[in-house]
mmCIF file of the N, C-alpha and C atoms, coordinates in Angstrom:
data_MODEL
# 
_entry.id   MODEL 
# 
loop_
_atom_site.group_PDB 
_atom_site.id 
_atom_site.type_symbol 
_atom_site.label_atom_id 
_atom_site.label_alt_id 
_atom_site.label_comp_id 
_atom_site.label_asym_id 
_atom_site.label_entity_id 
_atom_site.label_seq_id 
_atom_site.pdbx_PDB_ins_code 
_atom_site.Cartn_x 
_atom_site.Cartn_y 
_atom_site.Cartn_z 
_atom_site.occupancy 
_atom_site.B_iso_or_equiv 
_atom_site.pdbx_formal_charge 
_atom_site.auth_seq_id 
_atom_site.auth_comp_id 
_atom_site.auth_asym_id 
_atom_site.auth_atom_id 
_atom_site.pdbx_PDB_model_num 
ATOM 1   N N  . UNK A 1 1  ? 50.898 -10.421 -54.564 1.00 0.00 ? 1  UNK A N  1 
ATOM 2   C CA . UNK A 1 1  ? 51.888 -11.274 -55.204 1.00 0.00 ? 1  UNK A CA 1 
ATOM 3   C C  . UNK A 1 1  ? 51.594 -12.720 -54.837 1.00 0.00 ? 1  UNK A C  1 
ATOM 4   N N  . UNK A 1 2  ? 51.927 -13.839 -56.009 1.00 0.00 ? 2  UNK A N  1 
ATOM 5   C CA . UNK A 1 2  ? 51.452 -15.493 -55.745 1.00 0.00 ? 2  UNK A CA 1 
ATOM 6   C C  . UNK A 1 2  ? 52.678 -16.044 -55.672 1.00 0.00 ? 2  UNK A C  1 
ATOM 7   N N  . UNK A 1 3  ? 53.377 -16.242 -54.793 1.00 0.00 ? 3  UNK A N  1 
ATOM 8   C CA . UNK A 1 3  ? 54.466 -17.497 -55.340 1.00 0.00 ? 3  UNK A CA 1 
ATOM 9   C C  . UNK A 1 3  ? 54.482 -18.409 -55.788 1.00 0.00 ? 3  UNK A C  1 
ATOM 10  N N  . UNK A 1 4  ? 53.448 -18.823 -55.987 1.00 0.00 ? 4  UNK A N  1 
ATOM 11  C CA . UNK A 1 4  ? 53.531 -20.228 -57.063 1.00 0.00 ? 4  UNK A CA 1 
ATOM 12  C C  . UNK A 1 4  ? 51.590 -20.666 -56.607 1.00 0.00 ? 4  UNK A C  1 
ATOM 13  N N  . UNK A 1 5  ? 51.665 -21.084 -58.036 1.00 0.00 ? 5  UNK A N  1 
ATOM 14  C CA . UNK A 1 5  ? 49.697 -21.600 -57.907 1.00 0.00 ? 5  UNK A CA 1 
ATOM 15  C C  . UNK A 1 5  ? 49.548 -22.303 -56.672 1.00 0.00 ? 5  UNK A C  1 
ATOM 16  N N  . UNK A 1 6  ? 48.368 -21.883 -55.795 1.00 0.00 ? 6  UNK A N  1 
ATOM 17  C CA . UNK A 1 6  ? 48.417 -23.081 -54.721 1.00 0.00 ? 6  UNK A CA 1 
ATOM 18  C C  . UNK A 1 6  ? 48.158 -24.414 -55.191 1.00 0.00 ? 6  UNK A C  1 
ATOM 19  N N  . UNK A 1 7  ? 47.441 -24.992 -55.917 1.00 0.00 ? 7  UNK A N  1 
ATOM 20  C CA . UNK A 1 7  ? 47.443 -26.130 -56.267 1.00 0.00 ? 7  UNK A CA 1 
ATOM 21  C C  . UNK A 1 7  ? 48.787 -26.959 -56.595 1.00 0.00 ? 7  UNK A C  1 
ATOM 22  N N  . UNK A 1 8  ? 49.674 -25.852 -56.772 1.00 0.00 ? 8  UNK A N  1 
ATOM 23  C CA . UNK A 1 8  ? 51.069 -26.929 -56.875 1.00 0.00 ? 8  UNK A CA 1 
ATOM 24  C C  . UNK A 1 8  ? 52.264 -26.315 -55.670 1.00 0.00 ? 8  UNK A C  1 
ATOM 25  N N  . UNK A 1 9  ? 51.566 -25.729 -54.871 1.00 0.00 ? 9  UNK A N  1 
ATOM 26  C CA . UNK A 1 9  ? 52.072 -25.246 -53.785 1.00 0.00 ? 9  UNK A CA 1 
ATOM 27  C C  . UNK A 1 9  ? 52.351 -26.981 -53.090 1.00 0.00 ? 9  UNK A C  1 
ATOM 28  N N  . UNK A 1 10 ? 53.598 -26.934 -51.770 1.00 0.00 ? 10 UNK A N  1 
ATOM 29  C CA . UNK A 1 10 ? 54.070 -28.064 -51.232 1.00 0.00 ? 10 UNK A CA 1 
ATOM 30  C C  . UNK A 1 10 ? 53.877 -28.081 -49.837 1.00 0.00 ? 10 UNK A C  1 
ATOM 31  N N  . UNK A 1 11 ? 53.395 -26.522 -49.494 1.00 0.00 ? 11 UNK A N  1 
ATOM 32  C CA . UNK A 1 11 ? 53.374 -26.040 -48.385 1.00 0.00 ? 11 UNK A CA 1 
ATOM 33  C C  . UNK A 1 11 ? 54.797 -26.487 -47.725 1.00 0.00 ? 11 UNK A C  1 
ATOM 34  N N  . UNK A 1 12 ? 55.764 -25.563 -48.193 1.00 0.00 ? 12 UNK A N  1 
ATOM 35  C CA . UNK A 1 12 ? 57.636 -26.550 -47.302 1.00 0.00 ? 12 UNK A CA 1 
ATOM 36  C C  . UNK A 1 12 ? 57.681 -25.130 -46.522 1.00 0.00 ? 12 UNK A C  1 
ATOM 37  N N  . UNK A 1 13 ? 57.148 -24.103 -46.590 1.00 0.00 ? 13 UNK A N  1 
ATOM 38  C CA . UNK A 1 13 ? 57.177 -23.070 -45.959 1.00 0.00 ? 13 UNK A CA 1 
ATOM 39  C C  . UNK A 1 13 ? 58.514 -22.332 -46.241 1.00 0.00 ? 13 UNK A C  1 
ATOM 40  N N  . UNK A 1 14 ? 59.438 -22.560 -47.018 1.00 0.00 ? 14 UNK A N  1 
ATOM 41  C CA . UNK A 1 14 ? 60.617 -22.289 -47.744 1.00 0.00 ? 14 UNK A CA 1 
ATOM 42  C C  . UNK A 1 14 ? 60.631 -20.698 -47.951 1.00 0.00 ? 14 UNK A C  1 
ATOM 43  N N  . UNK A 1 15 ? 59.780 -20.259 -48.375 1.00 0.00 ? 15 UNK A N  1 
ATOM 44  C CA . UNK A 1 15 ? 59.469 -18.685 -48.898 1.00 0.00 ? 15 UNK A CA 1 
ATOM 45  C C  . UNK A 1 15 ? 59.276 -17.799 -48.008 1.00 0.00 ? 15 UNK A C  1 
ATOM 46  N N  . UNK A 1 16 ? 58.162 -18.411 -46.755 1.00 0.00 ? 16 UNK A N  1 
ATOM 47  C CA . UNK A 1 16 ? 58.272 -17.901 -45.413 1.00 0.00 ? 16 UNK A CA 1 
ATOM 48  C C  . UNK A 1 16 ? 59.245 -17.463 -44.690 1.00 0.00 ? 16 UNK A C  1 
ATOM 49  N N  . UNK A 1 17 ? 60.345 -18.931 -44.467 1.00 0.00 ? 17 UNK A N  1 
ATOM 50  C CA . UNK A 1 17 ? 61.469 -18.703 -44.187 1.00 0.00 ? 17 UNK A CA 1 
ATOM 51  C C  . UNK A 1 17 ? 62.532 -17.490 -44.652 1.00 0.00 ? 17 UNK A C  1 
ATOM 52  N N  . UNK A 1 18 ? 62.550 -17.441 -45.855 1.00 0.00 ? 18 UNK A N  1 
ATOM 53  C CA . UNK A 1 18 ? 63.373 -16.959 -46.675 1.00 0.00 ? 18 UNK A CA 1 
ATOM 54  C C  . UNK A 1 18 ? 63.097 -15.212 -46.867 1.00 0.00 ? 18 UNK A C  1 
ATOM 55  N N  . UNK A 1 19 ? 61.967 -14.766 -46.720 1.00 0.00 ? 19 UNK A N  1 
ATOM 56  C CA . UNK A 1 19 ? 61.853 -13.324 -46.673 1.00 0.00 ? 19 UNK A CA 1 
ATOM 57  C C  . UNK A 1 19 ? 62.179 -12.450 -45.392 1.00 0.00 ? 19 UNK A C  1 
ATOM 58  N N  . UNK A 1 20 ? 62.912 -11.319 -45.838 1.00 0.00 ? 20 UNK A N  1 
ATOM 59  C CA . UNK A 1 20 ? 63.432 -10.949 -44.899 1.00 0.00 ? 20 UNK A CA 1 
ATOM 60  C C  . UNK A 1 20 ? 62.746 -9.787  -44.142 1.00 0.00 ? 20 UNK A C  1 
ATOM 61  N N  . UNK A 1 21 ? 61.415 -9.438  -45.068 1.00 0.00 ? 21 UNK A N  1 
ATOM 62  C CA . UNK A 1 21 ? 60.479 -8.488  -44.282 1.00 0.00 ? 21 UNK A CA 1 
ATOM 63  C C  . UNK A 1 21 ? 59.583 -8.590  -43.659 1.00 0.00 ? 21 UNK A C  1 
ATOM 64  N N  . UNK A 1 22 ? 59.394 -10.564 -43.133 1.00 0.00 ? 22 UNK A N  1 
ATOM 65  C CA . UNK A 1 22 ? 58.062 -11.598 -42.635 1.00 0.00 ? 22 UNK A CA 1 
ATOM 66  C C  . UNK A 1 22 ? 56.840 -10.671 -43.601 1.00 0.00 ? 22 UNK A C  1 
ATOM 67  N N  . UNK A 1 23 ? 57.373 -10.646 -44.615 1.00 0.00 ? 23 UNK A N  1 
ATOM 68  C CA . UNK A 1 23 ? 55.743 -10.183 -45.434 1.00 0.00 ? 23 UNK A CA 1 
ATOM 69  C C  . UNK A 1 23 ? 54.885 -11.469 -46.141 1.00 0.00 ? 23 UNK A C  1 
ATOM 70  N N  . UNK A 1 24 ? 55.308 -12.675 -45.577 1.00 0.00 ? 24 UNK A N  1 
ATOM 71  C CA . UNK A 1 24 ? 54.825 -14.149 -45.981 1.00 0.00 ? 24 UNK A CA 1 
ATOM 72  C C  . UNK A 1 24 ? 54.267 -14.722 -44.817 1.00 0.00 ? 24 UNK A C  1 
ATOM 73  N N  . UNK A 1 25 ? 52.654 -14.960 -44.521 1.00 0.00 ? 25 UNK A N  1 
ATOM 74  C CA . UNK A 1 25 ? 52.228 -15.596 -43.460 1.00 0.00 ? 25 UNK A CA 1 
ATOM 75  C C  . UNK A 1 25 ? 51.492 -17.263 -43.746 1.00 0.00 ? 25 UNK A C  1 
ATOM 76  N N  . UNK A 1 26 ? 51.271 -18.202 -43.201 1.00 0.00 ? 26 UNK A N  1 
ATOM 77  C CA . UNK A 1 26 ? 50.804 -18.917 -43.313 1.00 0.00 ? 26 UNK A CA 1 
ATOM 78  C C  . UNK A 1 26 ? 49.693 -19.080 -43.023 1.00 0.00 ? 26 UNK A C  1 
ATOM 79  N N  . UNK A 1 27 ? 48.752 -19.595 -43.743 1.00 0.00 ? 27 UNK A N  1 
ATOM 80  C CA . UNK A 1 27 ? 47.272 -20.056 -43.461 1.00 0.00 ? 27 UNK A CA 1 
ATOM 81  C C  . UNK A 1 27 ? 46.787 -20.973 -43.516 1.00 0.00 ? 27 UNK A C  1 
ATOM 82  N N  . UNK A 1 28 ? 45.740 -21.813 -42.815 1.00 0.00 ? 28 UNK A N  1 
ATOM 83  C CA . UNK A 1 28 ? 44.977 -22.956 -43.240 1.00 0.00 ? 28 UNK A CA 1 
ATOM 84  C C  . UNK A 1 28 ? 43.689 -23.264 -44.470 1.00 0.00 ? 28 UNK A C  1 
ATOM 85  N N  . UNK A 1 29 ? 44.119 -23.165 -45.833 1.00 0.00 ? 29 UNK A N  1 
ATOM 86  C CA . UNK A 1 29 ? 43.279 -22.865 -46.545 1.00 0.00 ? 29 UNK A CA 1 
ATOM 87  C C  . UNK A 1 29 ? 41.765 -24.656 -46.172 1.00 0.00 ? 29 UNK A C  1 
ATOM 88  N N  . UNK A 1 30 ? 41.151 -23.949 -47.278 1.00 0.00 ? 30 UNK A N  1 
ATOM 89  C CA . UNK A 1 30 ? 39.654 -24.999 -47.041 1.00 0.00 ? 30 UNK A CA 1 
ATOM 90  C C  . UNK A 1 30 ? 39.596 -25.919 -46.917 1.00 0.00 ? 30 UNK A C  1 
ATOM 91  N N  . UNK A 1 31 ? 40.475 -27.069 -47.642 1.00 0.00 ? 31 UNK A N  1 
ATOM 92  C CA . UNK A 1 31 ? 41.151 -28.388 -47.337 1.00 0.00 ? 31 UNK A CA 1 
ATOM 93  C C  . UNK A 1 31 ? 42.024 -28.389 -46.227 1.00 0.00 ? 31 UNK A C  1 
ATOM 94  N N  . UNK A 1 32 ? 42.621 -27.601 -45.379 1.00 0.00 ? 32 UNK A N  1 
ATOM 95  C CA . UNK A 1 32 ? 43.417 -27.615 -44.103 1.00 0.00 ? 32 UNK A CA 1 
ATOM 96  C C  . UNK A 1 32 ? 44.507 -27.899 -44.257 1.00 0.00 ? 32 UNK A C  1 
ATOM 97  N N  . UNK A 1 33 ? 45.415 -27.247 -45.601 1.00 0.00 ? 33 UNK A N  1 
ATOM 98  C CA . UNK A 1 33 ? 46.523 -27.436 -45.712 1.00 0.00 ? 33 UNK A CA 1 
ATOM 99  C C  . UNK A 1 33 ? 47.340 -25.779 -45.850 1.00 0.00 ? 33 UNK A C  1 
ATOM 100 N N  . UNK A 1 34 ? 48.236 -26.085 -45.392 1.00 0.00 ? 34 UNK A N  1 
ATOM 101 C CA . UNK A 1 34 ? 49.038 -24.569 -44.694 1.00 0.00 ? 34 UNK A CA 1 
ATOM 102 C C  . UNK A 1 34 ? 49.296 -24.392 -46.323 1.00 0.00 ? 34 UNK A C  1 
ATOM 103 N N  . UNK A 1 35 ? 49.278 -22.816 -46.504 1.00 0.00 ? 35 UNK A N  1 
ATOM 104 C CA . UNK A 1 35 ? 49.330 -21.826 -47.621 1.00 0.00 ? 35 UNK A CA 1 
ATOM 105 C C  . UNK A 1 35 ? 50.023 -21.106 -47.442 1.00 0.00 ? 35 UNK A C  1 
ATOM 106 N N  . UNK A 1 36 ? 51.191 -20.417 -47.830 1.00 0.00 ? 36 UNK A N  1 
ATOM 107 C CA . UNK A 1 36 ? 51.490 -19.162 -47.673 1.00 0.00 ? 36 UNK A CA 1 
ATOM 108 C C  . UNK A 1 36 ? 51.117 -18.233 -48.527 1.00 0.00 ? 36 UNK A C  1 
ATOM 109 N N  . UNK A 1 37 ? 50.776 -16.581 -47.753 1.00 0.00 ? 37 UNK A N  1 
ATOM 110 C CA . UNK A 1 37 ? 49.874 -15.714 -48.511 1.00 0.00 ? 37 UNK A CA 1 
ATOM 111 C C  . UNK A 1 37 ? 50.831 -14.000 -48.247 1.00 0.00 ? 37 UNK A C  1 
ATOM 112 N N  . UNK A 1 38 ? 51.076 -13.787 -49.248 1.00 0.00 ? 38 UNK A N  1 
ATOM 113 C CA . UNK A 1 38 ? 51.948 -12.705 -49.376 1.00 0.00 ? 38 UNK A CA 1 
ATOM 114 C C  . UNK A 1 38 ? 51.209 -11.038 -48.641 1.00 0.00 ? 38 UNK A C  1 
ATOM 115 N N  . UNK A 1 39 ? 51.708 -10.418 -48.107 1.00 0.00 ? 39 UNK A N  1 
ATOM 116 C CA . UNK A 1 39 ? 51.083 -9.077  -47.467 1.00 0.00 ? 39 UNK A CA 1 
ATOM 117 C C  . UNK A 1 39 ? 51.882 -8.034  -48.616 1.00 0.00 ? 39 UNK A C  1 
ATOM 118 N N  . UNK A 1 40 ? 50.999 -7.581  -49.440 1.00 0.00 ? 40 UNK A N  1 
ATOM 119 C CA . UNK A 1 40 ? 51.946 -6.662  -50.440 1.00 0.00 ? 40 UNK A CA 1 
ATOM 120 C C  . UNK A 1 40 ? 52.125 -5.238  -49.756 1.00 0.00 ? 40 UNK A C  1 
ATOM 121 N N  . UNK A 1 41 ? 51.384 -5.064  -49.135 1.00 0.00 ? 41 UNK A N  1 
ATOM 122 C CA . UNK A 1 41 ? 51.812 -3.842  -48.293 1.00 0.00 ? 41 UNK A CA 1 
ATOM 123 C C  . UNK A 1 41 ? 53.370 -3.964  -47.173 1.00 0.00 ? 41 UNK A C  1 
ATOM 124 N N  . UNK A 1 42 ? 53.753 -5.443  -47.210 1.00 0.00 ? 42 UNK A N  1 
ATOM 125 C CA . UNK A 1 42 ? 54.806 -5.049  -46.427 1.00 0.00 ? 42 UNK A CA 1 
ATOM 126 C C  . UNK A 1 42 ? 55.704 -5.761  -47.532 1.00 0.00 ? 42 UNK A C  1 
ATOM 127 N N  . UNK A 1 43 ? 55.876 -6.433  -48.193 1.00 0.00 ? 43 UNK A N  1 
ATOM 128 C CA . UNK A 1 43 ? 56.838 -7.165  -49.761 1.00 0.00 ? 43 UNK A CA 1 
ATOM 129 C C  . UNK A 1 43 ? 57.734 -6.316  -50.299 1.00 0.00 ? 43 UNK A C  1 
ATOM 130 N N  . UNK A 1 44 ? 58.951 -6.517  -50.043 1.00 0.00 ? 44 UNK A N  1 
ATOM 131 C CA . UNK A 1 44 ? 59.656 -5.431  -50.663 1.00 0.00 ? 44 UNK A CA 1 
ATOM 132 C C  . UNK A 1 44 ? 60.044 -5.669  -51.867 1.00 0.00 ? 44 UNK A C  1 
ATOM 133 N N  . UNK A 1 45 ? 59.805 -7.017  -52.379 1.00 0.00 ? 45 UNK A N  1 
ATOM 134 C CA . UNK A 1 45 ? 59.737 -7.383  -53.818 1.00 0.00 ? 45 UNK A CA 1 
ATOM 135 C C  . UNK A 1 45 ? 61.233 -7.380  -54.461 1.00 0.00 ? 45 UNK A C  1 
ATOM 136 N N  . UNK A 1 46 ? 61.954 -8.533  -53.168 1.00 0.00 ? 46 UNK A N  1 
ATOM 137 C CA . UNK A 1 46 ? 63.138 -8.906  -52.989 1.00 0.00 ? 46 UNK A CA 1 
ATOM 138 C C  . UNK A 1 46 ? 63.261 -10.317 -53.948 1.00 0.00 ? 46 UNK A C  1 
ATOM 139 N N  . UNK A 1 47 ? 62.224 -10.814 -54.355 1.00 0.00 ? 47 UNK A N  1 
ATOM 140 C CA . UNK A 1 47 ? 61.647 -11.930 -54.749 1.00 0.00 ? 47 UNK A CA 1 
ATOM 141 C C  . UNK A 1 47 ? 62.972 -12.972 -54.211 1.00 0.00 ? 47 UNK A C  1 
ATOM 142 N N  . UNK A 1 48 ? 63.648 -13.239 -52.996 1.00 0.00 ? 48 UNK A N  1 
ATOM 143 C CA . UNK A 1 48 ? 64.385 -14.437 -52.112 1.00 0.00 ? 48 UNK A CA 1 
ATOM 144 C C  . UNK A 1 48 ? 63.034 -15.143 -52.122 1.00 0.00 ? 48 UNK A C  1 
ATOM 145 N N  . UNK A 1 49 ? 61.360 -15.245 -51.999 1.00 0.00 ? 49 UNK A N  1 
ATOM 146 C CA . UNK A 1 49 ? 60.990 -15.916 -51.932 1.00 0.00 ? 49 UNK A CA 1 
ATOM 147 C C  . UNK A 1 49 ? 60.715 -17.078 -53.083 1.00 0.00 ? 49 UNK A C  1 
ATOM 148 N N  . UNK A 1 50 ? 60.667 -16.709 -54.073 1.00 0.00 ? 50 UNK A N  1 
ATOM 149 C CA . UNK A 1 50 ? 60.765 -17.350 -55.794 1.00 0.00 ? 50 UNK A CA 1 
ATOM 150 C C  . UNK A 1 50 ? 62.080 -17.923 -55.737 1.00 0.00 ? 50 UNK A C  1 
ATOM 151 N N  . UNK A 1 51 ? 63.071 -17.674 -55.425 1.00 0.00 ? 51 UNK A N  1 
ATOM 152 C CA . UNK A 1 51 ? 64.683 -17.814 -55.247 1.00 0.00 ? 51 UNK A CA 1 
ATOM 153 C C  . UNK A 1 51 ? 64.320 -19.099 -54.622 1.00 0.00 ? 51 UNK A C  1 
ATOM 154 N N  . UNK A 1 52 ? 63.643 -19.566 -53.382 1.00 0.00 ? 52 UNK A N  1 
ATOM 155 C CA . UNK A 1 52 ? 64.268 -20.781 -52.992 1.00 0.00 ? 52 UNK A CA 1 
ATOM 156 C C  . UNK A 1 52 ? 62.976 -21.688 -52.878 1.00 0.00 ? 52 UNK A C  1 
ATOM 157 N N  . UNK A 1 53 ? 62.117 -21.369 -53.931 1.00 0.00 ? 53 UNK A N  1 
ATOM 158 C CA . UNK A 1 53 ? 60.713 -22.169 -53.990 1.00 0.00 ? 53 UNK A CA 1 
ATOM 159 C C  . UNK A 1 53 ? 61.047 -23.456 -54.501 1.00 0.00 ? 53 UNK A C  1 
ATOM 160 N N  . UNK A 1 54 ? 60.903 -24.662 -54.400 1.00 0.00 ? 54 UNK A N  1 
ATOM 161 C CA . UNK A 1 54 ? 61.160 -25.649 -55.093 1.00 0.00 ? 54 UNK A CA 1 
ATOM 162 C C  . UNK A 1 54 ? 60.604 -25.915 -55.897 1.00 0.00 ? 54 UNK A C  1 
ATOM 163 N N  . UNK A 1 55 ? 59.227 -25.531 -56.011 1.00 0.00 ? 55 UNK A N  1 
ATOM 164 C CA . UNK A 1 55 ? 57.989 -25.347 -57.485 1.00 0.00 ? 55 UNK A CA 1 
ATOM 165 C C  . UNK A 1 55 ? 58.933 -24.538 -58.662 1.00 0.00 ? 55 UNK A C  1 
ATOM 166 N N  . UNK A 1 56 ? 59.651 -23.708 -58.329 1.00 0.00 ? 56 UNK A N  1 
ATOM 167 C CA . UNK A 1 56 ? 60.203 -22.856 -59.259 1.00 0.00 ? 56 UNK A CA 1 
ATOM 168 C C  . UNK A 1 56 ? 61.332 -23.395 -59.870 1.00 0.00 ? 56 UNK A C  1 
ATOM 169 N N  . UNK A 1 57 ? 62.402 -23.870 -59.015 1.00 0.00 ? 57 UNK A N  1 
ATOM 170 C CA . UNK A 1 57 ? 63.670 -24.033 -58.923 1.00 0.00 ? 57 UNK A CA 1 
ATOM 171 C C  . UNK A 1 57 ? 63.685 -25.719 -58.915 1.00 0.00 ? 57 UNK A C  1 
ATOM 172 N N  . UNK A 1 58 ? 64.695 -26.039 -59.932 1.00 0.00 ? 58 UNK A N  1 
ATOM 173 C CA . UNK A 1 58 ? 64.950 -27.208 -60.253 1.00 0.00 ? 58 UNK A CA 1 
ATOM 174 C C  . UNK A 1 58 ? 66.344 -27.965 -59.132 1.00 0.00 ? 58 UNK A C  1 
ATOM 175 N N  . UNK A 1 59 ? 66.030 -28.825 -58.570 1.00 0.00 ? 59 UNK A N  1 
ATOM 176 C CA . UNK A 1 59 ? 67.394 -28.889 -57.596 1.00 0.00 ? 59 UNK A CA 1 
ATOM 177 C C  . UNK A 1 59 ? 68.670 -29.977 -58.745 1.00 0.00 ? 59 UNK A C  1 
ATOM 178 N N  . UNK A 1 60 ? 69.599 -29.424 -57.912 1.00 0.00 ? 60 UNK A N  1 
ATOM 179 C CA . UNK A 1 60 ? 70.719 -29.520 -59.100 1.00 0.00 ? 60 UNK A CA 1 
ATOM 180 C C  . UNK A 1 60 ? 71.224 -30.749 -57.936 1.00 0.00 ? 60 UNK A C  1 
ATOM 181 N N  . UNK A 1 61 ? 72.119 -31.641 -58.544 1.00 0.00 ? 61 UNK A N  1 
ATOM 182 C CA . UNK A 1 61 ? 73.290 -32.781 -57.725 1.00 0.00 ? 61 UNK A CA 1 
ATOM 183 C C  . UNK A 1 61 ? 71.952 -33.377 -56.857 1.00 0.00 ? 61 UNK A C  1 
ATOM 184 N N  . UNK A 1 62 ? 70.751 -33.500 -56.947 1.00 0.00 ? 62 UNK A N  1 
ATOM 185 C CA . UNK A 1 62 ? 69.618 -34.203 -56.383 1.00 0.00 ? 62 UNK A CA 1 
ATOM 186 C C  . UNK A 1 62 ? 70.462 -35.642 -56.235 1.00 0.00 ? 62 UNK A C  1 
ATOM 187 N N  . UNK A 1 63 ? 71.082 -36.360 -55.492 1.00 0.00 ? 63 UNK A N  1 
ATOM 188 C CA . UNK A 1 63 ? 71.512 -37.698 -55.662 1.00 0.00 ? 63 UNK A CA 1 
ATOM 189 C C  . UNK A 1 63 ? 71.105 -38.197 -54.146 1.00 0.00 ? 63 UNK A C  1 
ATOM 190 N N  . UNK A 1 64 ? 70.165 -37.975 -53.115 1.00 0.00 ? 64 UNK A N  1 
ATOM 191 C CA . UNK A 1 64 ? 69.962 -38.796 -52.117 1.00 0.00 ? 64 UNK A CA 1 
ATOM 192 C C  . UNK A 1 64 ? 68.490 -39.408 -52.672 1.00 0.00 ? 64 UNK A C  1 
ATOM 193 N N  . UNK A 1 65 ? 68.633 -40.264 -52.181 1.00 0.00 ? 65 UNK A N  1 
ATOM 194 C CA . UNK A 1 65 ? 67.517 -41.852 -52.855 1.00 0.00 ? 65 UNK A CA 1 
ATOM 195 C C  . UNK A 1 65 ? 66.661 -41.043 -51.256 1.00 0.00 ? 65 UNK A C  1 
ATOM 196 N N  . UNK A 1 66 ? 65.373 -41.066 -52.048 1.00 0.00 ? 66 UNK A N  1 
ATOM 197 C CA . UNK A 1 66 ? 64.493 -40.431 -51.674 1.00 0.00 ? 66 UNK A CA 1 
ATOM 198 C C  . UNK A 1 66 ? 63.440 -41.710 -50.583 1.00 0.00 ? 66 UNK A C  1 
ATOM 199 N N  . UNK A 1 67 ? 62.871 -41.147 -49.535 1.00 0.00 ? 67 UNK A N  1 
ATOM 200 C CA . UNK A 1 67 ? 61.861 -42.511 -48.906 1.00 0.00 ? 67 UNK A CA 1 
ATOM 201 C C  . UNK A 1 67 ? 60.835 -41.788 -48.401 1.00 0.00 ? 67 UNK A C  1 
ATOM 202 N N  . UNK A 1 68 ? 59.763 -43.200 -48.774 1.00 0.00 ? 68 UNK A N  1 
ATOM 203 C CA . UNK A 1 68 ? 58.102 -42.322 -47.809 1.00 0.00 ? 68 UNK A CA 1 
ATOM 204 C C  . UNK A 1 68 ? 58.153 -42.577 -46.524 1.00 0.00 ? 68 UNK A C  1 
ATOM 205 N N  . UNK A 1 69 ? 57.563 -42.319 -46.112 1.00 0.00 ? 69 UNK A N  1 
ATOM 206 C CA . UNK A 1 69 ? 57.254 -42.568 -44.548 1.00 0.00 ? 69 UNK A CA 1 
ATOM 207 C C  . UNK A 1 69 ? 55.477 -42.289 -44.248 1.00 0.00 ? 69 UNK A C  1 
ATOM 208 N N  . UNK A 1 70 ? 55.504 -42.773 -43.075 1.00 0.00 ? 70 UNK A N  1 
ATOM 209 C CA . UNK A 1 70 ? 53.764 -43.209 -42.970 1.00 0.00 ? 70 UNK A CA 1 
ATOM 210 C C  . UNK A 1 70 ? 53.736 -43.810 -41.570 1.00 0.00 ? 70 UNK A C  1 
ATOM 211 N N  . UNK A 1 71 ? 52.774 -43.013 -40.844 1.00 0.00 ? 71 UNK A N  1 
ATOM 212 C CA . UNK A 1 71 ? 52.455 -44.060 -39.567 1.00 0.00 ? 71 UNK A CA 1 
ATOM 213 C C  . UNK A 1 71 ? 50.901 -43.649 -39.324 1.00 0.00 ? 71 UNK A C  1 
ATOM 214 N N  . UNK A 1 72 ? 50.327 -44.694 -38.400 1.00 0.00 ? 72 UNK A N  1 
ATOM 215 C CA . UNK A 1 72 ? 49.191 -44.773 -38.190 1.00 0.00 ? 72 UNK A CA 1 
ATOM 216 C C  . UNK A 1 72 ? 48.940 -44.931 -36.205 1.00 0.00 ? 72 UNK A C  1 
ATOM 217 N N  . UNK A 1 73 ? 48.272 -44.128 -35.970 1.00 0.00 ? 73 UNK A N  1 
ATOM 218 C CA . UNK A 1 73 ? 47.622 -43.977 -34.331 1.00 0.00 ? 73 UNK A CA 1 
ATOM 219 C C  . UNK A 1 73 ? 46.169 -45.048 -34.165 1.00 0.00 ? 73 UNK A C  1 
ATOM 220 N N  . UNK A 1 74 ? 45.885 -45.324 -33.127 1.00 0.00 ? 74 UNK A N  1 
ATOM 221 C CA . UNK A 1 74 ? 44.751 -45.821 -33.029 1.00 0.00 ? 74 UNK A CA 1 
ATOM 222 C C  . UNK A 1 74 ? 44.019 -45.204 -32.366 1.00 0.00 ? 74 UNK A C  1 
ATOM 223 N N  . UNK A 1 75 ? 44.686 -44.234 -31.417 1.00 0.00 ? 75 UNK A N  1 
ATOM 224 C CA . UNK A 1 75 ? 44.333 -43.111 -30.402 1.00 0.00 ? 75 UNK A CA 1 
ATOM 225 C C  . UNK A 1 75 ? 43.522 -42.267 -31.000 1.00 0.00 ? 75 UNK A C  1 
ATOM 226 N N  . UNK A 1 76 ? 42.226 -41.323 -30.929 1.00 0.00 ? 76 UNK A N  1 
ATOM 227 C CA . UNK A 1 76 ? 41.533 -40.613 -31.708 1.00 0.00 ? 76 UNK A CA 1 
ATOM 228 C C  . UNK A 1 76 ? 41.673 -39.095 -30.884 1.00 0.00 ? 76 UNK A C  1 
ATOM 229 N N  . UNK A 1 77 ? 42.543 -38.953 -30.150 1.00 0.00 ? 77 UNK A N  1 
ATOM 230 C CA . UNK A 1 77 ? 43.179 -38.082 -29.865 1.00 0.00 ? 77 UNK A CA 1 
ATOM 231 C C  . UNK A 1 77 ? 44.101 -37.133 -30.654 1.00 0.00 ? 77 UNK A C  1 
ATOM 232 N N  . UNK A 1 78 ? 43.917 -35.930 -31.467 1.00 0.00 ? 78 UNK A N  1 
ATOM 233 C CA . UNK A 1 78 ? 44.352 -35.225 -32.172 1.00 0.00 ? 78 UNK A CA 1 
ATOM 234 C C  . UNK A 1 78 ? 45.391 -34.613 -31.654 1.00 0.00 ? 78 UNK A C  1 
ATOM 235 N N  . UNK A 1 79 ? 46.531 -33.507 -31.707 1.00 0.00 ? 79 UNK A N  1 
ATOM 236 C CA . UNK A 1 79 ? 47.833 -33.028 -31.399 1.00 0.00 ? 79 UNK A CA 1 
ATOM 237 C C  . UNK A 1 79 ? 47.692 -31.711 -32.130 1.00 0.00 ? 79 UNK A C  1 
ATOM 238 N N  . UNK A 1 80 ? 46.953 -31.096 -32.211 1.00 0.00 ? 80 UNK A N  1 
ATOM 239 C CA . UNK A 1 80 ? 46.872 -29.856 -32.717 1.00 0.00 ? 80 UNK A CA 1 
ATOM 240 C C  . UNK A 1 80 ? 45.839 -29.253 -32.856 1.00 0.00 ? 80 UNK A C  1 
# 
């Protein structure tokens, strides 16, 4: 099972969260951005994960004014 194309995946981990049989794990796909990847052997095909995808689901009363954020290290010291 795909929850949504990875290419328009957000990685919010939302679906992860949201299943109640942890049959949703995360991965670091080739570009090094976290994926979630469904185990159909354990999916009970509750689909709560489609339920609270934001790729899927349109948010309703959206009214907080949205901001970027951005910072920069000089340190070449990584954290993960």
């Amino acid at each position: 099972m795909e929850i949504c194309a990875k290419d328009l995946c957000c990685g919010c981990m939302a679906c992860m969260n949201a299943c109640p049989s942890g049959a949703i794990n995360k991965y670091i796909d080739d570009e090094g951005f976290w994926f979630p990847v469904v185990d159909d052997a354990v999916c009970t095909g509750c689909n709560l994960c489609y339920g609270v995808c934001p790729i899927h689901n349109e948010r309703k009363n959206d009214t907080f004014e949205k901001k970027v954020f951005a910072s920069n290290s000089l340190s070449s010291q990584t954290l993960f």
